[in-house]
N, C-alpha and C positions, 0 to 999 in steps of 0.2 A: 392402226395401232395408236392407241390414246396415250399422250403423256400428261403426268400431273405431278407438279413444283411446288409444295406450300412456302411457303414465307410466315416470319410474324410471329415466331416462338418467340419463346426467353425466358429473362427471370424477376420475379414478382416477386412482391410482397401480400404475404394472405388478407384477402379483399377487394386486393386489384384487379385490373381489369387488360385482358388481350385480345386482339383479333387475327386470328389467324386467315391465312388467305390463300387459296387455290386457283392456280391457274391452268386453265386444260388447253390443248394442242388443238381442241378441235370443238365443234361447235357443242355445250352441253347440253342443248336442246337435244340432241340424239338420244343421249343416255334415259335411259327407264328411273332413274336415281343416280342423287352422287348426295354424299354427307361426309362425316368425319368418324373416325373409329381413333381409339386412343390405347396405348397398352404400357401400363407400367411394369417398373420390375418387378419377375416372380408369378406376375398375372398374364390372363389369357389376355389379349385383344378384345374390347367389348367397341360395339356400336353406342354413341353418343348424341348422333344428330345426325338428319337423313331428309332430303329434300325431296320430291317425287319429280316427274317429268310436269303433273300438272300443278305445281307446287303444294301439295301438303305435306307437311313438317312431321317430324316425330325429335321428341328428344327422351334422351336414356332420365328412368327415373333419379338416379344418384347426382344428374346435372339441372335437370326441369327447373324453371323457374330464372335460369343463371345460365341462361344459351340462346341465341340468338342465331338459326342457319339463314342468309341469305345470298342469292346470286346477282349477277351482272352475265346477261345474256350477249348487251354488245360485246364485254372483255372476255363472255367464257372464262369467269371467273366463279367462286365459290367463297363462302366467308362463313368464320363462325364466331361470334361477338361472344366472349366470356367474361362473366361477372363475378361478384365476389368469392374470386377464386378461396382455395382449400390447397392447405397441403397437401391433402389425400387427387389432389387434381394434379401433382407430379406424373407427367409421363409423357411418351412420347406420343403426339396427334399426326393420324393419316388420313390425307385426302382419296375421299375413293370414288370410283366412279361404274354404276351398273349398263352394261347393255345386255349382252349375252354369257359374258364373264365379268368379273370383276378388275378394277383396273385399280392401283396401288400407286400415290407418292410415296417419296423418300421418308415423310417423314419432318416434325420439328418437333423439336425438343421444348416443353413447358413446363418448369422450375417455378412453384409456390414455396416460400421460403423464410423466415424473417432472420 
């Protein structure tokens, strides 16, 4: 059973900038993928940034450009560097992780606001 904890939400002002951070229970190198999904209020859950096992990236069109995923394999960690955030980037970001199912954080909350 894989655990995942993000850290590193909060609350911005539109332009700024967050890094949010994952940390898994077990080594990421197993997982087929782990990235970040995000889901505001009212909305589905949409994919955002996605790492592969052999690192290639994918980022959601509505973020491109203003996303950065990168890992730490010694900490079995996960990151995602956000940039000139938007209000419209209000919502809450989940860490996730693929092997055979999918594997779900809690969750942090990230607040673009002025």
């Amino acid at each position: 059973q894989v655990q995942l904890v993000e850290s590193g939400g909060g609350s911005v002002q539109p332009g700024g900038s967050l890094r949010l951070s994952c940390a898994a229970s077990g080594n990421i190198l197993s997982m087929n993928a782990m990235g970040w999904s995000r889901q505001a209020p009212g909305k589905e859950r949409e994919l955002v940034a996605r790492m592969t096992h052999d690192g290639s990236t994918y980022y959601a069109d509505s973020m491109k450009g203003r996303l950065t995923i990168s890992r730490n394999t010694v900490k079995n960690a996960v990151y995602l560097q956000m940039n000139s955030l938007k209000p419209e980037d209000t919502a809450v970001y989940y860490c996730y992780g693929y092997t055979t199912r999918n594997y779900w954080g809690q969750g942090t909350q990230v607040t673009v606001s002025s």
